[in-house]
Kinemage of the C-alpha trace (Angstrom):
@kinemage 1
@onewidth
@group {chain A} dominant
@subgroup {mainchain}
@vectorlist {calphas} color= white
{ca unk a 1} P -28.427 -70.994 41.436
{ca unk a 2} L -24.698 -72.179 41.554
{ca unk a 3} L -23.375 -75.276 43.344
{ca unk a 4} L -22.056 -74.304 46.682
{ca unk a 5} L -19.187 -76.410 47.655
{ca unk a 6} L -19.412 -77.642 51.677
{ca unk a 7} L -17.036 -79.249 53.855
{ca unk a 8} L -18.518 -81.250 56.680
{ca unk a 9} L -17.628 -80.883 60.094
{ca unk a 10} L -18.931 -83.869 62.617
{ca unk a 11} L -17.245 -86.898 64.579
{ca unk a 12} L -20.018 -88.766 64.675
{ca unk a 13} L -19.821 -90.980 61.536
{ca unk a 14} L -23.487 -91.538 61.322
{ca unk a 15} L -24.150 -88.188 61.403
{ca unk a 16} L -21.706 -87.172 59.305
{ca unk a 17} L -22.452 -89.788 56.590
{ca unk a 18} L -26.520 -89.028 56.807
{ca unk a 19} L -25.378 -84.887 56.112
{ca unk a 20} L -23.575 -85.548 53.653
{ca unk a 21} L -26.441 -87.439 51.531
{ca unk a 22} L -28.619 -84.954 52.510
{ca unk a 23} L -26.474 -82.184 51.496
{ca unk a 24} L -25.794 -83.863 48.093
{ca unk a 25} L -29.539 -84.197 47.579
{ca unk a 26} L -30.244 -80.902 47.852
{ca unk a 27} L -29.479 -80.157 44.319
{ca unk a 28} L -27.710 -76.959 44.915
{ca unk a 29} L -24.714 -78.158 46.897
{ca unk a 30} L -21.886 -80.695 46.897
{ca unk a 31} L -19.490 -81.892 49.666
{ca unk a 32} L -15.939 -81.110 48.749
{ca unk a 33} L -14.785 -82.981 52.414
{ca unk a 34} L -15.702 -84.304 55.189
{ca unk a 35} L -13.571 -84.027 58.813
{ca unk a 36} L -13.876 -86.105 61.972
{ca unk a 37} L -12.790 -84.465 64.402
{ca unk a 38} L -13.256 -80.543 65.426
{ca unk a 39} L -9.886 -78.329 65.284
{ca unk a 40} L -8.899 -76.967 68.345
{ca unk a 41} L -6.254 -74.327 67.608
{ca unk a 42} L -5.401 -72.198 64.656
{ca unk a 43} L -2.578 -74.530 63.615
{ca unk a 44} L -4.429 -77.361 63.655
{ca unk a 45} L -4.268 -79.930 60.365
{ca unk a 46} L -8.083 -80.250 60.475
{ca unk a 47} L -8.411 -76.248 59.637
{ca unk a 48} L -5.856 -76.531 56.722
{ca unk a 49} L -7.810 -79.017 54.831
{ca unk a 50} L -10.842 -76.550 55.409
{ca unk a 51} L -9.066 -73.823 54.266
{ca unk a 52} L -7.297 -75.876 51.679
{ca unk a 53} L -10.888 -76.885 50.466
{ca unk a 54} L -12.368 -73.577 49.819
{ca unk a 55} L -15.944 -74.464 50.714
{ca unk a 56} L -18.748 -71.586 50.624
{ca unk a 57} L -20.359 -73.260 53.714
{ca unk a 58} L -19.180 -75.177 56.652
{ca unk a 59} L -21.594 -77.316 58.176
{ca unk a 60} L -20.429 -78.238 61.748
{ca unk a 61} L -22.206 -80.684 63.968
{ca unk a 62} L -23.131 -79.626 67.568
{ca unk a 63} L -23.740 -82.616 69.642
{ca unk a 64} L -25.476 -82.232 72.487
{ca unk a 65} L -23.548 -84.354 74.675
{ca unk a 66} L -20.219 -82.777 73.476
{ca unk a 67} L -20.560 -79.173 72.326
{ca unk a 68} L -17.908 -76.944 73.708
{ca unk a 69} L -15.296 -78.666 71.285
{ca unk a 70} L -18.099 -77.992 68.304
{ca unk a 71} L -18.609 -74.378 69.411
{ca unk a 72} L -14.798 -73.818 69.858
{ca unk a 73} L -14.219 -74.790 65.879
{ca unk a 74} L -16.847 -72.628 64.911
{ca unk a 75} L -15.127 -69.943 66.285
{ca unk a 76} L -11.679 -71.186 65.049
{ca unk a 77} L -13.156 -71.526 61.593
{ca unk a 78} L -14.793 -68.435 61.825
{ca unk a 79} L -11.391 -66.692 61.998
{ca unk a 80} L -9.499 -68.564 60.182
{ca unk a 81} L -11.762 -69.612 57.103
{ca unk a 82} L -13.055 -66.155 56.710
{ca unk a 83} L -14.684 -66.559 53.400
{ca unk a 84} L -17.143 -69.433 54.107
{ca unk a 85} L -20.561 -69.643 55.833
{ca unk a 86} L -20.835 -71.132 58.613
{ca unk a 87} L -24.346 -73.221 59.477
{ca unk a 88} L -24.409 -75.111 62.364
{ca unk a 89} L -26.418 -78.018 63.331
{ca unk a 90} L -27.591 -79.121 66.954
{ca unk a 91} L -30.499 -79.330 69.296
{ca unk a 92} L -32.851 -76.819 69.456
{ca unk a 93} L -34.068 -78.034 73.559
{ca unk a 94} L -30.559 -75.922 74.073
{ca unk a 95} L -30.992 -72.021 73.612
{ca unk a 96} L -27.518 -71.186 75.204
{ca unk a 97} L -25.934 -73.639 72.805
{ca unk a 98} L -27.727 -71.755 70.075
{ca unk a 99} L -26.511 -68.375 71.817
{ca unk a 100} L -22.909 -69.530 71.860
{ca unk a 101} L -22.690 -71.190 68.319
{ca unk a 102} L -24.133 -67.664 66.756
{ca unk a 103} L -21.892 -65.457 68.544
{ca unk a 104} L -18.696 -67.465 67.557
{ca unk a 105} L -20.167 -67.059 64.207
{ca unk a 106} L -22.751 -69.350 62.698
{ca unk a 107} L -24.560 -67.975 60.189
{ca unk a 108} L -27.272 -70.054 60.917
{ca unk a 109} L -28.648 -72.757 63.301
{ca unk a 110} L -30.262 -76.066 61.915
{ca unk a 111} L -32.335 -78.270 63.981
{ca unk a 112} L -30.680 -81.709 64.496
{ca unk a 113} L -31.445 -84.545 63.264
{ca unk a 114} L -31.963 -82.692 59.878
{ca unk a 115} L -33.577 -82.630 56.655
{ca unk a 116} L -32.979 -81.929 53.194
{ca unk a 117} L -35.490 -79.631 52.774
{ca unk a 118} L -34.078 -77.812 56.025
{ca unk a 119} L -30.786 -77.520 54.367
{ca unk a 120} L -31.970 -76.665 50.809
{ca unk a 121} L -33.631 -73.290 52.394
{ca unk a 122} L -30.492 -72.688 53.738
{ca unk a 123} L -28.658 -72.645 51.210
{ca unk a 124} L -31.258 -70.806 49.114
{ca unk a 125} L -31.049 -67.790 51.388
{ca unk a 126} L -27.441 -68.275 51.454
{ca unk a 127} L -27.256 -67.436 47.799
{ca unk a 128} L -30.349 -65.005 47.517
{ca unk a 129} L -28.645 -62.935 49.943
{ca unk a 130} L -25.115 -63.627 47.736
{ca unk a 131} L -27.127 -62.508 44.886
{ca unk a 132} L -27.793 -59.160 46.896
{ca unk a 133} L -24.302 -58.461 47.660
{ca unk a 134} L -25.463 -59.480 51.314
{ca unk a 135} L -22.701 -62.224 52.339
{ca unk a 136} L -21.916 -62.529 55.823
{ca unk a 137} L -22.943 -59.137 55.967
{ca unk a 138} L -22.484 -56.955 59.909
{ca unk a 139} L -25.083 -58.392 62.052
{ca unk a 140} L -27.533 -55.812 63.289
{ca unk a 141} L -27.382 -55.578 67.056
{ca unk a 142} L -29.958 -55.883 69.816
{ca unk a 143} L -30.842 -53.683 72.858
{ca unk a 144} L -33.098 -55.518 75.319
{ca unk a 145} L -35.584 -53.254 77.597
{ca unk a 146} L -36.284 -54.581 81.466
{ca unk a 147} L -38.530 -52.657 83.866
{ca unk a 148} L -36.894 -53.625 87.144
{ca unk a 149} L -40.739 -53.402 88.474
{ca unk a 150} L -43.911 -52.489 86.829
{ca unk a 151} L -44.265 -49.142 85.840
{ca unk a 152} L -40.759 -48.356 85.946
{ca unk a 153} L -41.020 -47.029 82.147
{ca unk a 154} L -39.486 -49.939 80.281
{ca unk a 155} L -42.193 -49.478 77.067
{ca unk a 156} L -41.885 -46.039 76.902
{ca unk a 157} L -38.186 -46.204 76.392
{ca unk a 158} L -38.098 -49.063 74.118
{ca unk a 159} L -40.674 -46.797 72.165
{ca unk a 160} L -38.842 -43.774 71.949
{ca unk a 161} L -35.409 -45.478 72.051
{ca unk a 162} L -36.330 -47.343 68.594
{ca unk a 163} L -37.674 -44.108 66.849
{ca unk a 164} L -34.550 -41.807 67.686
{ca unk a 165} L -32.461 -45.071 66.659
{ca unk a 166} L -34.581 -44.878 63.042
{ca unk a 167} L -34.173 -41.133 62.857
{ca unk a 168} L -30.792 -41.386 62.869
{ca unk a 169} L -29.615 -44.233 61.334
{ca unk a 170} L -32.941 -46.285 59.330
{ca unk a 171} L -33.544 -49.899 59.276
{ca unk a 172} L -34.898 -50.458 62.673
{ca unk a 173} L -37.275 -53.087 64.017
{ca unk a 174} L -39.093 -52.839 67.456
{ca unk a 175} L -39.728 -56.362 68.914
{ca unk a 176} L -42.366 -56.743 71.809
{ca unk a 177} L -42.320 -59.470 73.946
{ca unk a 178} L -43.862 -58.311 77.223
{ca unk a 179} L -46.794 -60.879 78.598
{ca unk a 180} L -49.272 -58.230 77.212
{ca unk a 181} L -48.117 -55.835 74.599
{ca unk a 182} L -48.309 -52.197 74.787
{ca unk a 183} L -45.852 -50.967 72.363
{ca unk a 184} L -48.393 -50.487 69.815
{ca unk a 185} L -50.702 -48.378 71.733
{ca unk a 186} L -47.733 -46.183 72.490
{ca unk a 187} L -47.526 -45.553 68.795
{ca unk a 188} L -51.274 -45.476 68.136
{ca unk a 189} L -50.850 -49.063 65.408
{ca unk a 190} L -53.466 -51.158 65.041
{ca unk a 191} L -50.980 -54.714 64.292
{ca unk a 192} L -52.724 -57.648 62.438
{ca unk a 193} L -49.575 -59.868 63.138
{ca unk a 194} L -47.984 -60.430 66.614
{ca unk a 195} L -44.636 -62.183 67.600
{ca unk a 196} L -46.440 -65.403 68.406
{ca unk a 197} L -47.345 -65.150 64.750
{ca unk a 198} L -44.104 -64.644 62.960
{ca unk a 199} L -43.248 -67.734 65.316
{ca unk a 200} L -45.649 -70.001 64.361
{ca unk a 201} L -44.180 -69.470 60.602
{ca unk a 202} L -40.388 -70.161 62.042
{ca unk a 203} L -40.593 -73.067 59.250
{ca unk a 204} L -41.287 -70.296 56.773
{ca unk a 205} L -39.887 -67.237 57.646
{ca unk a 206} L -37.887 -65.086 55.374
{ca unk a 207} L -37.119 -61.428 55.163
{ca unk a 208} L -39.823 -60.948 53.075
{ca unk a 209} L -42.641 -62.433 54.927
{ca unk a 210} L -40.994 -61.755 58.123
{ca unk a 211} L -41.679 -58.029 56.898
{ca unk a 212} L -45.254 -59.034 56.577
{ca unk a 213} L -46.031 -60.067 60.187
{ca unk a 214} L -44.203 -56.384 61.013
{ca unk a 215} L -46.537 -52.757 61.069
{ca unk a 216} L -44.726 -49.981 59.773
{ca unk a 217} L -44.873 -46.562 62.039
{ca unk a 218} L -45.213 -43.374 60.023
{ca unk a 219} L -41.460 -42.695 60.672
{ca unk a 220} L -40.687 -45.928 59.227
{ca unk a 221} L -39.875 -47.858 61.996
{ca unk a 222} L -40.885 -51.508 61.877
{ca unk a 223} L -42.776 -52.943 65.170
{ca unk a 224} L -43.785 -56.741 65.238
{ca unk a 225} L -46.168 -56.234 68.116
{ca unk a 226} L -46.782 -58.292 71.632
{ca unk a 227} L -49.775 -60.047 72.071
{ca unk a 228} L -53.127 -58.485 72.971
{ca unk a 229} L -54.128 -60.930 75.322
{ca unk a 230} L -51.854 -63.458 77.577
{ca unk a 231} L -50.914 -66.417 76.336
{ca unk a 232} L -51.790 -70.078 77.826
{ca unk a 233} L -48.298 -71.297 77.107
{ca unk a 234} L -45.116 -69.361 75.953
{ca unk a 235} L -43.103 -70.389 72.787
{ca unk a 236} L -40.323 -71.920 73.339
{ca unk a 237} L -37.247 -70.005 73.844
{ca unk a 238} L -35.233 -71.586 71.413
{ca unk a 239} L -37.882 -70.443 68.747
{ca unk a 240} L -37.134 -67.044 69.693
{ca unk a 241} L -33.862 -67.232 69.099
{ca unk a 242} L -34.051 -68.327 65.644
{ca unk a 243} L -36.611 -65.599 65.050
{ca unk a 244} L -34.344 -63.168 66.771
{ca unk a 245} L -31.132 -64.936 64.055
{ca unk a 246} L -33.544 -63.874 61.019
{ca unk a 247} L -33.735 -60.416 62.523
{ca unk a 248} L -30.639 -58.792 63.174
{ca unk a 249} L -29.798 -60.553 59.891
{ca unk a 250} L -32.343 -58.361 58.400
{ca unk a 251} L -32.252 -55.449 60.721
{ca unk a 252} L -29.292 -52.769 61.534
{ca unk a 253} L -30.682 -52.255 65.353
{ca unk a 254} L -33.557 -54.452 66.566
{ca unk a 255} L -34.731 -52.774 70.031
{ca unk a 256} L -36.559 -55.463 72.450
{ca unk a 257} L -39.408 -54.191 74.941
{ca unk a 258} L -39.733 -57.084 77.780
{ca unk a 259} L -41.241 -55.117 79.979
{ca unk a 260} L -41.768 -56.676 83.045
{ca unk a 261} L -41.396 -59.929 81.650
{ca unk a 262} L -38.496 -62.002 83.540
{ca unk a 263} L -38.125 -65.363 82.205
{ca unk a 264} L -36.299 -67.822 80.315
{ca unk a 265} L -37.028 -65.516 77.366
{ca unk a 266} L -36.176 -62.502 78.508
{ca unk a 267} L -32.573 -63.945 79.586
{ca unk a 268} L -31.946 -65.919 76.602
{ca unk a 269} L -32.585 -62.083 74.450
{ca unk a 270} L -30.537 -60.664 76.907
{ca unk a 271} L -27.544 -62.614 75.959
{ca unk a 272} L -27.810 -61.996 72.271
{ca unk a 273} L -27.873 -58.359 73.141
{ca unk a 274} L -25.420 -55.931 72.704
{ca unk a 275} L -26.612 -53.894 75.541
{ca unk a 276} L -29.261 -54.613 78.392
{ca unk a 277} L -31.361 -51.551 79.603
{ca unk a 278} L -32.676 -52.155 82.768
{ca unk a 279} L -35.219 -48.912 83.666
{ca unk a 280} L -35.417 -48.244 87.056
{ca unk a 281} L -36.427 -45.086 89.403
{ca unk a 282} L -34.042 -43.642 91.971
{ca unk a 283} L -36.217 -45.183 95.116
{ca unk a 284} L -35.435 -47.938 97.580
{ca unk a 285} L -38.004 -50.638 95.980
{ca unk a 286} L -36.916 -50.150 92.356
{ca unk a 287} L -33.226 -50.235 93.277
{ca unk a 288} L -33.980 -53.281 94.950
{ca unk a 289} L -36.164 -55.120 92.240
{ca unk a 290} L -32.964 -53.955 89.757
{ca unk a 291} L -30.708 -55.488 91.731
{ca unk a 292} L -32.721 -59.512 91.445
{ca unk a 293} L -33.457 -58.577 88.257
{ca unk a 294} L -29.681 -57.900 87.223
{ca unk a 295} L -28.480 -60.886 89.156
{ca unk a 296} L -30.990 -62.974 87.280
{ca unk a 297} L -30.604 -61.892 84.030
{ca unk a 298} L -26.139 -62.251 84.631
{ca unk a 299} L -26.830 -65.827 85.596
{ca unk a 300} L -25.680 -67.443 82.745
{ca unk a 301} L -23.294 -64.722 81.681
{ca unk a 302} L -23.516 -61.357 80.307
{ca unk a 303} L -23.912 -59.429 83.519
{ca unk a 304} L -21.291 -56.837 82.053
{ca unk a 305} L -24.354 -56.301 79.474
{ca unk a 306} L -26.709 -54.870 81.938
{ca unk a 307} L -26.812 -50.995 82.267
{ca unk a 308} L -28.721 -49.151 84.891
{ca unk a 309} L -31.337 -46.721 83.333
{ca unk a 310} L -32.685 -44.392 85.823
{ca unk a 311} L -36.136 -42.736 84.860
{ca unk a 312} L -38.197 -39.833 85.942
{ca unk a 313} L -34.803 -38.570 86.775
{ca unk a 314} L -34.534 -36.177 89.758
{ca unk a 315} L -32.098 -34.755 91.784
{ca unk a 316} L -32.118 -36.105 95.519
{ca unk a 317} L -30.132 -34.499 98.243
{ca unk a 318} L -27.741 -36.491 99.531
{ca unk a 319} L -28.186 -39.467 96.779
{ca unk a 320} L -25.713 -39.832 94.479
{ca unk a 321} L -25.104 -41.964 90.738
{ca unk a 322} L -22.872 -43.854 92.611
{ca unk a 323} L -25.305 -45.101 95.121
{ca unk a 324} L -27.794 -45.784 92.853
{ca unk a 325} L -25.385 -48.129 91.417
{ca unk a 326} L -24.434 -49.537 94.256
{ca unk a 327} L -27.718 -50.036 95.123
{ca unk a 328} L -28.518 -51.659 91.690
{ca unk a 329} L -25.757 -53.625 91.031
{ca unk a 330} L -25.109 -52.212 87.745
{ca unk a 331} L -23.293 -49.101 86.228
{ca unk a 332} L -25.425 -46.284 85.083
{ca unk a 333} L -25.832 -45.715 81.923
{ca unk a 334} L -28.492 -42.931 81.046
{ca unk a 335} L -30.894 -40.818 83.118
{ca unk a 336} L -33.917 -40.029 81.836
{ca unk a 337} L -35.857 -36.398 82.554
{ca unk a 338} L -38.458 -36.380 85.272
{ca unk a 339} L -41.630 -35.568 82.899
{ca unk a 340} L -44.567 -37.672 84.080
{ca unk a 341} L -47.102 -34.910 82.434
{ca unk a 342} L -45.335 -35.283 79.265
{ca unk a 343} L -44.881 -38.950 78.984
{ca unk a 344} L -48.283 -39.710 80.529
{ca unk a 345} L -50.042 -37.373 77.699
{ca unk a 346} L -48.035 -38.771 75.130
{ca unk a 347} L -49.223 -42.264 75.925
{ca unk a 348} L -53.023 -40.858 75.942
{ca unk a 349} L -52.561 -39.935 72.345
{ca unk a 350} L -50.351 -42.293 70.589
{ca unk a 351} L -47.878 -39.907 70.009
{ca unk a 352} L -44.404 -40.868 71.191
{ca unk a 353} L -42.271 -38.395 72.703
{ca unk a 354} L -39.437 -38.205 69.555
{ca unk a 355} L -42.405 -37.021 67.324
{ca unk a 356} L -43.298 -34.433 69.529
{ca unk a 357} L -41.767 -30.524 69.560
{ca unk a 358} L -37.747 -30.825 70.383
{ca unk a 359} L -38.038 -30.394 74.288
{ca unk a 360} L -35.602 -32.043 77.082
{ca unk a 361} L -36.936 -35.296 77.140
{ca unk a 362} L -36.669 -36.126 73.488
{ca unk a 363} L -33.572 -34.777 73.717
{ca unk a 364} L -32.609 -37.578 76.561
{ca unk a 365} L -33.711 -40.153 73.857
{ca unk a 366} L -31.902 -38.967 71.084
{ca unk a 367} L -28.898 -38.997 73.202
{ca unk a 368} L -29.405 -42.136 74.804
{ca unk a 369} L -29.557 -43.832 71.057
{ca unk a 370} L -26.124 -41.592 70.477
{ca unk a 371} L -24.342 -42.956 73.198
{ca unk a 372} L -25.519 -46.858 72.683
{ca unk a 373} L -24.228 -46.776 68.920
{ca unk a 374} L -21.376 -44.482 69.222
{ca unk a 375} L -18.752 -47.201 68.849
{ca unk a 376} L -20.085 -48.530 65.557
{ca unk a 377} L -17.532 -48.237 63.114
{ca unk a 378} L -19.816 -46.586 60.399
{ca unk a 379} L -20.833 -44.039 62.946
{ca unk a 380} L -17.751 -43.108 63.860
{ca unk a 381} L -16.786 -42.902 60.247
{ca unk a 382} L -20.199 -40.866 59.916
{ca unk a 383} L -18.888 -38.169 62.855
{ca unk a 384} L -15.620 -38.190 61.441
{ca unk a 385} L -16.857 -37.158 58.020
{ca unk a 386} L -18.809 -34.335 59.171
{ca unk a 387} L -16.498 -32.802 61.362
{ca unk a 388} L -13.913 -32.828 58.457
{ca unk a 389} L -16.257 -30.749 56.279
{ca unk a 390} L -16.465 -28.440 58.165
């Protein structure tokens, strides 16, 4: 593979002094310069001599003790140094760091202190995915799925949300991480692999064998299943957000069935998501429950992610959307058909409502997936296309 040239961001001179050998002993990459301090604003002299440089990767250094100026130039470099990588390194005992420093837009997130072997795989994915015409490709985006209590419907959602997301657009992964997992019963799959799996590997994982933990639907739709029987002690959360990196790297929509599950986890996913569906029914205890739940998951930011989903949908005299937003806390986003018959058989038999004949409530599903992706720029360009042929 060809040498990829990387500047060095870090102002600790240790660490920036130990990356640098370990880049250079990689084989496959050379430092072209090193900075010590982080830029702050566009104009700053630190960016020039990044830009000036013209490295394929930036590695910046996230300390723990000091990484709002670290996430700040990742962003700043993002924008300004548009055609380089950025990899960041840092602590992995801080999953909001990792949240921050992968929205502002690090391609990837190396545990600190470091190895060369760490960094070599980086870089070989780096340039497999070059080789593919894959570099710094759009990130696929992620819709979390929260009952707001038990039963509310959150699996069957996530289910049929993820197939009428496939149907319409392909390359979608279904990712269950309730305490006991249920998503493949809804879709009558027999996994070999679960989550806790593909985790285990983190030191591993690629596409490829990330694709191998995964069972394929008949539509095509990839599910990498929950557990079948609780676990003694959950992975930790920053685990899950690498895994969760490697996905929407790999994935155009990855759609996330929590359940019921309300944790660390579940907020941590619900920050990397583009959209938050919490599934609620139009009585006092579920509004109630979606209300904690909301105010819980907004905690450490993101509350203007969360969406009110209200299923087995009926209309109630005197109740209005606006009340049952009020009562949530959230906006509404979707209401879902009052079918309990339908859904209930449908669970019975493995056979997911979006496979089933074209009635009202696959109908609510395939609009539901309309509305979350109809501000993607390809989509848009998609609508646009068809409406001028005709």
């Amino acid at each position: 593979m060809p040498e990829l040239s990387v500047v060095i961001v870090a102002q600790d001179n240790e660490q920036r002094s130990l990356l640098q050998v370990q880049v250079d002993s990689t084989s496959v990459a050379r430092v072209v310069h090193t900075c010590a301090s982080y830029p702050a604003v566009a104009t700053d002299p630190v960016l020039r001599r990044v830009l000036t440089a013209n490295p394929a990767v930036v590695l910046v250094d996230v300390p723990a003790e000091n990484h709002i100026l670290a996430l700040r130039s990742i962003e700043l470099i993002h924008q300004e140094v548009s055609a380089a990588v950025i990899f960041a390194v840092g602590s992995m005992r801080q999953p909001q760091v990792i949240v921050s420093a992968m929205r502002a837009g690090a391609r990837e997130y190396i545990e600190r202190p470091t190895n060369t072997t760490e960094l070599l795989e980086a870089f070989v994915r780096l340039s497999t995915a070059q080789r593919k015409g894959d570099r710094e490709g759009p990130r696929g985006k992620v819709f979390t799925v929260v009952n707001a209590k038990g039963g509310s419907g959150a699996t069957t959602t996530a289910v049929n949300l993820a197939l009428a997301l496939h149907s319409a657009h392909g390359n979608v992964a279904l990712v269950d991480i309730a305490p006991l997992g249920h998503a493949a019963l809804h879709m009558n799959l027999k996994p070999q692999f679960t989550v806790v799996d593909a985790i285990r590997n983190l030191h591993r994982l690629d596409s490829s064998l990330l694709e191998s933990f995964m069972t394929r639907h008949a539509d095509g739709l990839q599910l990498l299943a929950g557990v079948n029987a609780p676990e003694v002690t959950d992975p930790p959360t920053a685990e899950f957000a690498k895994l969760f990196d490697l996905l929407v790297g790999h994935f155009r929509y990855v759609v996330v069935d929590a359940s019921s599950r309300v944790d660390a986890t579940t907020r941590l996913l619900s920050n990397l998501s583009e959209t938050v569906l919490l599934v609620a029914h139009a009585d006092v205890a579920s509004l109630w429950s979606a209300t904690r739940i909301q105010q819980y998951l907004g905690e450490t930011g993101g509350r203007e992610r969360v969406r009110l989903v209200l299923n087995r949908f009926r209309k109630i005299a005197g109740f209005t959307e606006a009340d049952a937003e009020a009562a949530a806390g959230a906006k509404l986003l979707w209401k879902i058909p009052n079918q309990y018959f339908a859904v209930s058989a449908a669970i019975d038999r493995g056979v997911p409502l979006t496979q089933q004949s074209y009635n009202e409530i696959s109908k609510s599903f395939a609009g539901l997936a309309a509305v979350l992706t109809e501000n993607d720029i390809d989509v848009k360009r998609k609508a646009w296309s068809l409406f001028k042929s005709v």
